[in-house]
PAZATOR-391231 format. One record per residue: residue in one letter; x, y, z of N, C-alpha, C in turn. Coordinates in steps of 0.02 Angstrom, whole numbers, plus 50000, padded with zeros to 5 digits. Layout:
aXYZXYZXYZ ...
END
This chain:
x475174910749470475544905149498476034907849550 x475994903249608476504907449658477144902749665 x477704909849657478474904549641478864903049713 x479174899749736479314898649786480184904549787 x480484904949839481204909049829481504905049783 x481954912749752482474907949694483144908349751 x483304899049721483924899449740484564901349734 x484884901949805485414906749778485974903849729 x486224907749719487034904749674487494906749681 x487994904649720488824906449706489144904449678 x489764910249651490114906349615490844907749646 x491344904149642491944906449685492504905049615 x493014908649596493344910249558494114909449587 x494314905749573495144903349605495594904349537 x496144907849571496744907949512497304905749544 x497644899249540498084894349570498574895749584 x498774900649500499254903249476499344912349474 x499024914949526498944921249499499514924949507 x500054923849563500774928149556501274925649519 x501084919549489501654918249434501304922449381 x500514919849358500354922249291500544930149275 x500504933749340500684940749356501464943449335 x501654939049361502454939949361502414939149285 x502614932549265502714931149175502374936449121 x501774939449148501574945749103501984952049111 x502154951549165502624959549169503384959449147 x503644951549157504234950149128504514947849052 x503844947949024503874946748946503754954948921 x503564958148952503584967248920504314970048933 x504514966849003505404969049011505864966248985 x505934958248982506424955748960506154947848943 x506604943748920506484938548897506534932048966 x506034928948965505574923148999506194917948997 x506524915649064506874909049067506604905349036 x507114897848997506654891848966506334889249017 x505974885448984505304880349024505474877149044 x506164873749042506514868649080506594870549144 x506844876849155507244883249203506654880749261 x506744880449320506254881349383506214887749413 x505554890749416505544897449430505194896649510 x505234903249537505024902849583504874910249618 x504394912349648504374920749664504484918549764 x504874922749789505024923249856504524926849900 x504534927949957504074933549998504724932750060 x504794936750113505084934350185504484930450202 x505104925050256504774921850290505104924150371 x504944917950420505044919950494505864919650501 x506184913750462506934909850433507194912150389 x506794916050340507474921450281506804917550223 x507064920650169506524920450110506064914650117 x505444910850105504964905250077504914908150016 x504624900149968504314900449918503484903149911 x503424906449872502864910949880502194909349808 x502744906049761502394903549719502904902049669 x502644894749623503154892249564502624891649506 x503374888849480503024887249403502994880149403 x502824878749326502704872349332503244867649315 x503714868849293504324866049297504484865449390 x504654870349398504744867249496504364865449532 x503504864049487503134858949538503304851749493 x503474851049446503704845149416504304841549471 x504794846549490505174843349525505124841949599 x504344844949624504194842549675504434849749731 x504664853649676504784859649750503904862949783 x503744865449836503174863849865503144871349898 x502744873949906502524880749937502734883649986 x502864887650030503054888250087503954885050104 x504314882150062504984879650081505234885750090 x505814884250128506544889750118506804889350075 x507064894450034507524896549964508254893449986 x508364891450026509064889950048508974883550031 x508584881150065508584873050061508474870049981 x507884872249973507824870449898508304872949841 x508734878549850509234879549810509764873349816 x509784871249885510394867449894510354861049845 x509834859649841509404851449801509324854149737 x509114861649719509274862049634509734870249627 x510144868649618510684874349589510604879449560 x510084877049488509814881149435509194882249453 x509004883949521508334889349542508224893449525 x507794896149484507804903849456507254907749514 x507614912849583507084915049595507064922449593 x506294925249603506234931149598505894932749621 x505764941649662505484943849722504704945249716 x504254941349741503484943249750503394946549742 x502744950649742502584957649735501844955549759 x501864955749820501304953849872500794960249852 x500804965649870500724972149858500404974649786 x500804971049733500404971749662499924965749635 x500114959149682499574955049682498754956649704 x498914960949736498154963949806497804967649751 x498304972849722498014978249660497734973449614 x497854969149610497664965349538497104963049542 x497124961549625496434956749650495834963249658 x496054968449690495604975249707495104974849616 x495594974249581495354978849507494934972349481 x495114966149466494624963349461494094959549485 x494134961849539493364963849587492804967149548 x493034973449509492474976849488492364975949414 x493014972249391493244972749326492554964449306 x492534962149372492224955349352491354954549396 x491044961549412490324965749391490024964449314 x490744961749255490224960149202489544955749212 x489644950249259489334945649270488884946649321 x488834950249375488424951849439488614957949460 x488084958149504488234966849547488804967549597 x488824957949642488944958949693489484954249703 x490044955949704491004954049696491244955149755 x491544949549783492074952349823492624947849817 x493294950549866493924946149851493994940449884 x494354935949869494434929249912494834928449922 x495264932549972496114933949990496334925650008 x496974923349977497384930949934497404930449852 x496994924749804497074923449738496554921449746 x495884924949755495104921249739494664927349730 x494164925149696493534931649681492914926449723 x492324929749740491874928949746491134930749744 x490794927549689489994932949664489534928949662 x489194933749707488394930149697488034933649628 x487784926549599487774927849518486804924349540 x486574925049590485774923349596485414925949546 x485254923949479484614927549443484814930349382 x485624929549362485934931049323486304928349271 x486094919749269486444914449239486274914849176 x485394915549159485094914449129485214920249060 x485564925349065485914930549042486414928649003 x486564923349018487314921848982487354913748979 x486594912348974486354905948929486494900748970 x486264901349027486434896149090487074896149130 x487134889949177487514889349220488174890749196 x487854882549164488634879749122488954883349083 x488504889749047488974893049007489094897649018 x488814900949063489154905749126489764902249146 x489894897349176490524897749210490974896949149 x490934894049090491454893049041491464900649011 x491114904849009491104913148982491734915649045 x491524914649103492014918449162492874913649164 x492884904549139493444906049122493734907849078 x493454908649039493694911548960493944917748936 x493364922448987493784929249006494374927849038 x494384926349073495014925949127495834926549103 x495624918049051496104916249037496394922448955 x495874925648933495994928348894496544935848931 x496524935748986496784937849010497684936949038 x497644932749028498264927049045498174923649125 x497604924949154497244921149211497064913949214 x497424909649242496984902449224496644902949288 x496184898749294495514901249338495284893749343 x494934892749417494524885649408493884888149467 x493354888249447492724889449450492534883949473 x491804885849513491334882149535490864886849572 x490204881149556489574885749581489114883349642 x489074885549694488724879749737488084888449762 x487704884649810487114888449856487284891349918 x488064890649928488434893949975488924896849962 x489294901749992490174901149961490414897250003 x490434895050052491184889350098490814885050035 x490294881550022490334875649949490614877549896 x490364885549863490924885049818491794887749816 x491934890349892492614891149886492954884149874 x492494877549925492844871649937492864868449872 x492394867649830492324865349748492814869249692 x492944875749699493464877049665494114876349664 x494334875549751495064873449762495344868049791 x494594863049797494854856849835494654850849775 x494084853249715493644850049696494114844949645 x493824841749607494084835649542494414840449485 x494304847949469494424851049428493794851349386 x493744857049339493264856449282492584862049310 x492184862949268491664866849315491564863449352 x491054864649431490974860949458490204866349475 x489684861749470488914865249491488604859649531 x488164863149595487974859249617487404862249653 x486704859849665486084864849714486064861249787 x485614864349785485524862549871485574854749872 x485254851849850485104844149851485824841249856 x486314842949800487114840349796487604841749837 x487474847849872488024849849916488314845949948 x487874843249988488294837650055488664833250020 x488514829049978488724826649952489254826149891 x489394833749848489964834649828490504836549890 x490334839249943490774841249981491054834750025 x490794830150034490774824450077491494821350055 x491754820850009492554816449971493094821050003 x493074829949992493534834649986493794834550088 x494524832850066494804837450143494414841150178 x494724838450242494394844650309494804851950302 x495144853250251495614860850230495214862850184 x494674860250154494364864650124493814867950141 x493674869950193493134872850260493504878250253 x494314879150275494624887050255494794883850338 x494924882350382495224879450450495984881650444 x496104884750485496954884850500497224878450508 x497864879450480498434872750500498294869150575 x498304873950624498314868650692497644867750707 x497044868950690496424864850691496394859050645 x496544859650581496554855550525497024849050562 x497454853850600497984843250625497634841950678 x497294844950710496794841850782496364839050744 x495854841250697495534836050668495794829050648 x496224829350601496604824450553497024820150609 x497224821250692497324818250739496674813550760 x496134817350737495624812450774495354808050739 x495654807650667495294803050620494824806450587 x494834814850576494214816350542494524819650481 x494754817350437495094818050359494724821550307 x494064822050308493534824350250493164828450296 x492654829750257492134834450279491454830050290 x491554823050229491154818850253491064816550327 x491514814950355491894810350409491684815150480 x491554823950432491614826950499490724829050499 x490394827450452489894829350439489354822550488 x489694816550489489244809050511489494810050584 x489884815050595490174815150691489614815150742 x489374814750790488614818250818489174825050847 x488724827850836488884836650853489094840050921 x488744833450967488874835451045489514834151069 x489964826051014490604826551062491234832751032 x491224835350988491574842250939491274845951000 x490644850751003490634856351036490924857751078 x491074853251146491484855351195492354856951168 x492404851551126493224851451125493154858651067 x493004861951031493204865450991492684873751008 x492404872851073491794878251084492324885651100 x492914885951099493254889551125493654892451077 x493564890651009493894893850949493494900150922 x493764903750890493434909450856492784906450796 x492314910250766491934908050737492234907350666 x492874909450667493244908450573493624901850581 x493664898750650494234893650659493844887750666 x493254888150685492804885850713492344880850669 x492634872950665492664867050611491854866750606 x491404868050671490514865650672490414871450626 x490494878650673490274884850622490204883050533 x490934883050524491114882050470490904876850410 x490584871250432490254865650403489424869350397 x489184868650443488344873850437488514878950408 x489204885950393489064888050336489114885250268 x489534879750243489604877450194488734874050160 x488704870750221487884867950206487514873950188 x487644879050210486734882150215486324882450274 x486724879550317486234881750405486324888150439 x486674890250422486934898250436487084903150382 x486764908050394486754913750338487634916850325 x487794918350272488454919950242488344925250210 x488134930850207488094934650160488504938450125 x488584941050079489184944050038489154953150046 x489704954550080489614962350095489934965050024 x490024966349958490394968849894490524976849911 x491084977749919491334986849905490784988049872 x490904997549849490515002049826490785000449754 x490375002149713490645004149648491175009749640 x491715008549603492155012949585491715020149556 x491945026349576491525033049548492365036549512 x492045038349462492535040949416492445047049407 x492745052349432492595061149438492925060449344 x492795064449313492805064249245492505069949192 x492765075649170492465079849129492575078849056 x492375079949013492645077548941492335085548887 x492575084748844492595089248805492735086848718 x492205086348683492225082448620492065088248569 x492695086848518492495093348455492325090048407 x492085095848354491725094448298492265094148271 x493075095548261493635098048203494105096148253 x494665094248231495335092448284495705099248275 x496055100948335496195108048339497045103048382 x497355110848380498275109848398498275111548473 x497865117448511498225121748570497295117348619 x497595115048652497195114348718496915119748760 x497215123948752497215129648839496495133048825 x496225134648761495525139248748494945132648803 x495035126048793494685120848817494785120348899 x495205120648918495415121548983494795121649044 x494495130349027494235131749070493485128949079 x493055125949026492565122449009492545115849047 x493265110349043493575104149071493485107149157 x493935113249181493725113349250493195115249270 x492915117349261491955121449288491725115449276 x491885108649237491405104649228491665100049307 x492055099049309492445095849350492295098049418 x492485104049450492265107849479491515107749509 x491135106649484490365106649503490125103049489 x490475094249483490245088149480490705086149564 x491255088849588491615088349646490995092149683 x491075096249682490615100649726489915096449736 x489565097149674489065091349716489035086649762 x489585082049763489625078049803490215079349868 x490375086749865490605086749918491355085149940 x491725085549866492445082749880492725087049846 x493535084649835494025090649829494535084449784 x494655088349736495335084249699496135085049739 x496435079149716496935078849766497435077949704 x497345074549655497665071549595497275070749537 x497625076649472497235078449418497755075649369 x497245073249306497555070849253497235075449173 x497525076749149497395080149086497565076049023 x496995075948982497405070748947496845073248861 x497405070648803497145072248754497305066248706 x496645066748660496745062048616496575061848556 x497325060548509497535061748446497165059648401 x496985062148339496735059348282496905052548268 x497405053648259497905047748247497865038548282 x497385040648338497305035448400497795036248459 x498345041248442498905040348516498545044948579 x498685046648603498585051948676498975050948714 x498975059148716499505059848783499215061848842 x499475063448902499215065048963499915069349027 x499515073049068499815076649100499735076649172 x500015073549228499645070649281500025078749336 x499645079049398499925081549433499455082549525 x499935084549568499715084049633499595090149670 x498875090949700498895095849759499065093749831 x499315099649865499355098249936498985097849977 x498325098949965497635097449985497175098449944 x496315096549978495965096549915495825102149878 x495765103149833495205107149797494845107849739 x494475112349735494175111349684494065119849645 x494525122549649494535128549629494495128649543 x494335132849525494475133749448495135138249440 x495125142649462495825144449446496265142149463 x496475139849512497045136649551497145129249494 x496675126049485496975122149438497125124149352 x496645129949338496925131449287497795134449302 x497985137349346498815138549337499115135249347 x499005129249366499495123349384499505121549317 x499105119249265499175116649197499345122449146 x499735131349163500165133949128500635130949121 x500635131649038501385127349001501635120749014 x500805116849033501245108449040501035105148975 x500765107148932500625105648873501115107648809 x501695110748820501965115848784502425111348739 x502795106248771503105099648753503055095848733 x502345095948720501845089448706501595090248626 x501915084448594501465085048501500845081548518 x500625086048483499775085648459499845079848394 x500125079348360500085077948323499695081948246 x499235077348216499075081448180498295084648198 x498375084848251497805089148317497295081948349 x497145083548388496495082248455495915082148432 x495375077048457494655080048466494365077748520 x494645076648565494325075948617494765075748690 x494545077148759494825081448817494655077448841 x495035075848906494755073748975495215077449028 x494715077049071495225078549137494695077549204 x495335072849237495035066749292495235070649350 x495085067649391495035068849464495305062249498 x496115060549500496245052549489496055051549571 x496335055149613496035055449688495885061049710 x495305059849757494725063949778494705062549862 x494725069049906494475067849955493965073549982 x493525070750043493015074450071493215082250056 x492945087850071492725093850041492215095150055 x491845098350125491565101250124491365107750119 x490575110750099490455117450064490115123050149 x490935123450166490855126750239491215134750219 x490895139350273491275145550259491945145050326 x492275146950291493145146250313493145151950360 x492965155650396493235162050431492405166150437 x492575168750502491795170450518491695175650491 x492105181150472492405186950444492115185650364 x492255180750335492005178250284492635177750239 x493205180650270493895180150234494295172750209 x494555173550164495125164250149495535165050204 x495515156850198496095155750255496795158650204 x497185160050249497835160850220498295154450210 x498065148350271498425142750268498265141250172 x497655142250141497715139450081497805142650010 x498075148650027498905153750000499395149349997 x499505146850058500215143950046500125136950010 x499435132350019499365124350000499435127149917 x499095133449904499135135049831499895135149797 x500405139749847500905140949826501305136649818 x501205131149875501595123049851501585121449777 x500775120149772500485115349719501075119449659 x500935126849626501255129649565501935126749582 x502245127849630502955126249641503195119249621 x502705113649648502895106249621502715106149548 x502225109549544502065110349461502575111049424 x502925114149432503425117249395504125115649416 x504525114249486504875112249466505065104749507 x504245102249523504405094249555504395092849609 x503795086749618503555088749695504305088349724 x504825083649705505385082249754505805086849789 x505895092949742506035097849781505735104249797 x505275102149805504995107949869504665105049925 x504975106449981505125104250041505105107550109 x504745103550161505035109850216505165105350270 x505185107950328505245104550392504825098750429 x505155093650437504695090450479504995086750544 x504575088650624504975087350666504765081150690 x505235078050715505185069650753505445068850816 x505155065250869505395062950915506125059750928 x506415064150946507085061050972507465067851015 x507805065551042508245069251098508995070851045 x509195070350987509685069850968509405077250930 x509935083550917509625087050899509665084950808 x509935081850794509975080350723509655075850707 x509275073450715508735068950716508145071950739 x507985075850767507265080650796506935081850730 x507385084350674507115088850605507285085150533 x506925082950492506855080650435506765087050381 x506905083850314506435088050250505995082950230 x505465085650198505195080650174504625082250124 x504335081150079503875083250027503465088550053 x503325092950025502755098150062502285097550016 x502275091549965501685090749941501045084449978 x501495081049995501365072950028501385075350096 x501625081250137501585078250229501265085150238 x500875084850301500705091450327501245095150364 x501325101650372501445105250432501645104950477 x502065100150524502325102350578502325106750637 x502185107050681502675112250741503065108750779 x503625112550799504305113850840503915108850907 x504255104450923504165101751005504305109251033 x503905106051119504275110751161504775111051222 x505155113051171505815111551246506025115651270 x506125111251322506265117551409506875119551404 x507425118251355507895121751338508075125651278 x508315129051269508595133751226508925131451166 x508855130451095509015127651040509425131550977 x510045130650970510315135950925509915136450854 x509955144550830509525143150753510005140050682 x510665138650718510935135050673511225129750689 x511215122950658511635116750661512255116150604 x512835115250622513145109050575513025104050569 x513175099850494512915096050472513605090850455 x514095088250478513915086350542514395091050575 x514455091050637514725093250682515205092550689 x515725100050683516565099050656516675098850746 x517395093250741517685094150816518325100150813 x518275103050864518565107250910519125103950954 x519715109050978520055105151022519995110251076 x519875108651141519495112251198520085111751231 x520015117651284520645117551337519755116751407 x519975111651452519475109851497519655109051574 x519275107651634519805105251678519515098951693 x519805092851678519575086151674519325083451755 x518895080751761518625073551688518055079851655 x517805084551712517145084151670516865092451686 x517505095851682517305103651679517035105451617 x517135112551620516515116951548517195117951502 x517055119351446517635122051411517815130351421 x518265131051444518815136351469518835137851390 x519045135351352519465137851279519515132951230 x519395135351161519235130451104519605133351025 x519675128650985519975132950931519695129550882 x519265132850837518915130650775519165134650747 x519235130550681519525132650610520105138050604 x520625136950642521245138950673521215145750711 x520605146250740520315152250772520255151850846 x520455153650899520495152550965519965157250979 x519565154151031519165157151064519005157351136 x519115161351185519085160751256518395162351284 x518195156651326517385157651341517315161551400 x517005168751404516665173551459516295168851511 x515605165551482515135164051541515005157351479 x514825155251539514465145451492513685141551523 x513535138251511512945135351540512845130151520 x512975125151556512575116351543513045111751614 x513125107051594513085104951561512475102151537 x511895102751464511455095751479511655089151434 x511395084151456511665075051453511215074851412 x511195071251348510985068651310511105061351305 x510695055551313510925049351308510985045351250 x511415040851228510975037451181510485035751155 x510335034751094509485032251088509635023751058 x509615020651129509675015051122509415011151071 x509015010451061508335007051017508535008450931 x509085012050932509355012750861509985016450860 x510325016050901511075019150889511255010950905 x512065012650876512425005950881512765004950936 x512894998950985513244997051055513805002251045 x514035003651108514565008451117514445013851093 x513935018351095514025024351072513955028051138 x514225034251130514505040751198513635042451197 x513835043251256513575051851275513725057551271 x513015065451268513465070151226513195073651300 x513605079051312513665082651376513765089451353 x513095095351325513305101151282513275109251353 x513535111351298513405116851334513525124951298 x513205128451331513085133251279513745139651325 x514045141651270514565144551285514555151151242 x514875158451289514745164551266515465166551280 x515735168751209516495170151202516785178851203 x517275179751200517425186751211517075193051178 x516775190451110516695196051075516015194351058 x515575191351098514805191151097514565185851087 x515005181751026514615176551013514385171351044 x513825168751030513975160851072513805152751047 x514215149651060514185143751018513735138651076 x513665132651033513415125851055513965120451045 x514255117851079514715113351100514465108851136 x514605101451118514515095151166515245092251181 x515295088851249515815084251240515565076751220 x515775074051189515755063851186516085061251218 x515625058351260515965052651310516355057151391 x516365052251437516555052251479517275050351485 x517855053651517518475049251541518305041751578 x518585037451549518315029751594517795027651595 x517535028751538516775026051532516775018451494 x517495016651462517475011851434517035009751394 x516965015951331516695015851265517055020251213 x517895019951227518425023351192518945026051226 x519235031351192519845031051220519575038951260 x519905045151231519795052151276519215054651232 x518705058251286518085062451256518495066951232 x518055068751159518085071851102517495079451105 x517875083451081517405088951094517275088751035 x516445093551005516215095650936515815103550939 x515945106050890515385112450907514855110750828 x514305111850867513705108350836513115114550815 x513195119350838512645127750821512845131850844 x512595134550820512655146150842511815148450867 x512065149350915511395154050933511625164450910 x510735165950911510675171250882511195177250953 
END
């Protein structure tokens, strides 16, 4: 018997509520949940100072509405309870159950910014039909603390529009129903931006029905000039099914992962060690990558486990190098009444290729030192170990940062056409200069009740403000490098000009020592 194509199936997965439900789970592990009376509300910035970003259901009871200003609506209820979004841990939530919700199909993707979307074609029948497929996916959900409203159509624009525009409840529908469940729902449920959605709803076209009975020729001209996502015709033929939509789903998550399972629970880890990296090691290597972030972790008879996380400064995949990073990070750690089983992950991984480093056939030396970092944060924290990092700016105290030498690469020195002392003050003590005004060299200076008469000098050079982030009225520095009786020579600027009318008299500072 010959079967004709099976039709497709989408299903689109909406959570109404997903940064409140988010919020209320993380705030019942910290502290105790305002009453239900209380109107809650999570913020984001807006263009005007905070919007509402999402409420509860007490402040949609009172009619507060999405997108308001926190000002305004505070003014109308007093007892606003709000609190700051977390746009950023919403995304993570959405990333993870993307793959987390593969129970059901192969092929997931997100429906920014609180939606899933899976083509579930061929897979219903698995989980005892439609209908009880979609009541299985809200059921997970909500077991989750997710409330969720589902629907299944032969497109996704049908089933994004059925899950967030629809009557509520499952909502299933095949080819035959589409037009016609979609025909009642708003012209906003196509996914149309605000200022197309009011050009429509200006012209009298309110539904999708309304826009569906239009003839097609008088729309094309007026709307032929929008993008194909803005684009009300596009957008209707994908909902129908006249234009292909296909679903691109990420890769599957790959989990670098060695394990190590005993017959007897044992106290000391370290004999296991080297078994966990060689395994690790030449499951990276196969594929060509390098650990960036390793986790060690053990687990107790008892059911507890502990774990030991830590960072390289680049990749690798050495066996020794990670066995000395995990000397004595276990040493602190109860076993309890012993272990039987090891892991150790590879939490991030990057490229690594199996190239020879030096034609000579020698190591680089650069990864001596990425080694020497890694033991160093090991031991006493990536935060302080640190080195230089230089930045664009003309200010010499601003040119040079510290900054993780686990997290940033390497640096080099700009190159400047002038001469740079190897030491700065931090900040720059002032001096009182003997000069010949407005705008000679300094003749004579006395730091730290020490007089010093200058031999030979050189500058002046002008340093300007850095407009774009210093504050109105700030000087100019006018330095110069000065060589005093008995060899030394300092770095001195003056601030400001006489009559520049940004203070009263320029101020001298000495700011480095050259060698």
């Amino acid at each position: 018997m010959i079967r004709g194509p099976r039709q497709v199936r989408i299903v689109s997965v909406w959570f109404p509520d997903l940064a409140m439900n988010r919020w209320r789970q993380k705030v019942m592990r910290e502290r105790t949940l305002p009453g239900d009376a209380v109107p809650i509300v999570l913020a984001r910035d807006g263009t005007h100072g905070p919007v509402i970003h999402a409420l509860s259901p007490a402040a949609a009871a009172r009619g507060i509405v999405l997108e308001a200003r926190v000002v305004d609506v505070q003014s109308i209820h007093p007892d606003l309870h709000v609190e700051p979004a977390d746009l950023r841990g919403d995304e993570a939530l959405l990333e993870r159950l993307i793959h987390w919700a593969r129970r059901w199909c192969p092929w997931t993707v997100a429906d920014l910014p609180d939606g899933l979307i899976m083509d579930v074609t061929g897979a219903a029948h698995l989980f005892g039909g439609e209908a009880a497929m979609l009541r299985d996916i809200r059921t997970r959900f909500a077991m989750q603390g997710l409330s969720a409203r589902v629907a299944m159509a032969p497109t996704r624009g049908a089933a994004q529009a059925l899950a967030r525009f629809g009557a509520g409840g499952d909502v299933i529908c095949d080819r035959d129903s589409t037009a016609p469940a979609l025909a009642p729902l708003p012209i906003a449920a196509l996914g149309l931006s605000a200022q197309t959605a009011r050009v429509l709803d200006r012209l009298g076209l309110k539904t999708i029905g309304a826009l569906a009975r239009l003839p097609r020729s008088t729309l094309m001209r007026r709307f032929s000039d929008l993008a194909a996502q803005d684009n009300p015709l596009i957008k209707l033929d994908l909902a129908m099914g006249l234009q292909p939509d296909p679903l691109n789903p990420p890769p599957d998550l790959t989990y670098w992962v060695s394990r190590v399972r005993l017959a007897e629970p044992v106290i000391d880890p370290v004999p296991h060690l080297p078994e966990l990296a060689q395994a690790l090691c030449a499951e990276l290597a196969e594929a060509e990558q390098g650990a960036r972030r390793l986790r060690l972790t053990i687990y107790r008879i008892d059911g507890e486990w502990r774990a030991v996380e830590l960072g390289t400064a680049r990749a690798t995949r050495d066996v020794a190098h990670m066995l000395r990073l995990f000397e004595g990070k276990f040493d602190g750690v109860d076993p309890g009444f012993g272990f039987d089983l090891l892991t150790l992950e590879a939490l991030r991984v990057e490229p690594m290729l199996k190239v020879q480093e030096r034609l000579d056939g020698a190591t680089d030396t650069q990864g001596d030192v990425t080694a020497l970092i890694d033991r160093l944060s090991a031991r006493l924290g990536a935060d302080r170990v640190t080195w230089a990092q230089w930045r664009e700016s003309h200010l010499p105290e601003r040119a040079e940062t510290r900054v993780q030498a686990m997290t940033h690469a390497p640096s080099h020195p700009p190159d400047l056409s002038r001469p740079r002392p190897i030491r700065l003050l931090d900040p720059p003590e002032e001096v009182r200069v003997l000069y010949a005004v407005p705008e000679g060299p300094p003749a004579q200076f006395r730091w730290r009740r020490v007089t010093y008469r200058s031999t030979r000098h050189e500058g002046p050079e002008r340093i300007a403000p850095e407009w774009w982030q210093d504050r109105p009225g700030t000087r100019l520095r006018d330095y110069y490098r000065v060589e005093v009786q008995d060899g030394r020579r300092f770095w001195l600027y003056r601030q400001g000009l006489a009559d520049d009318g940004r203070g009263g008299e320029p101020r001298w500072f000495l700011h480095g020592f050259f060698a």
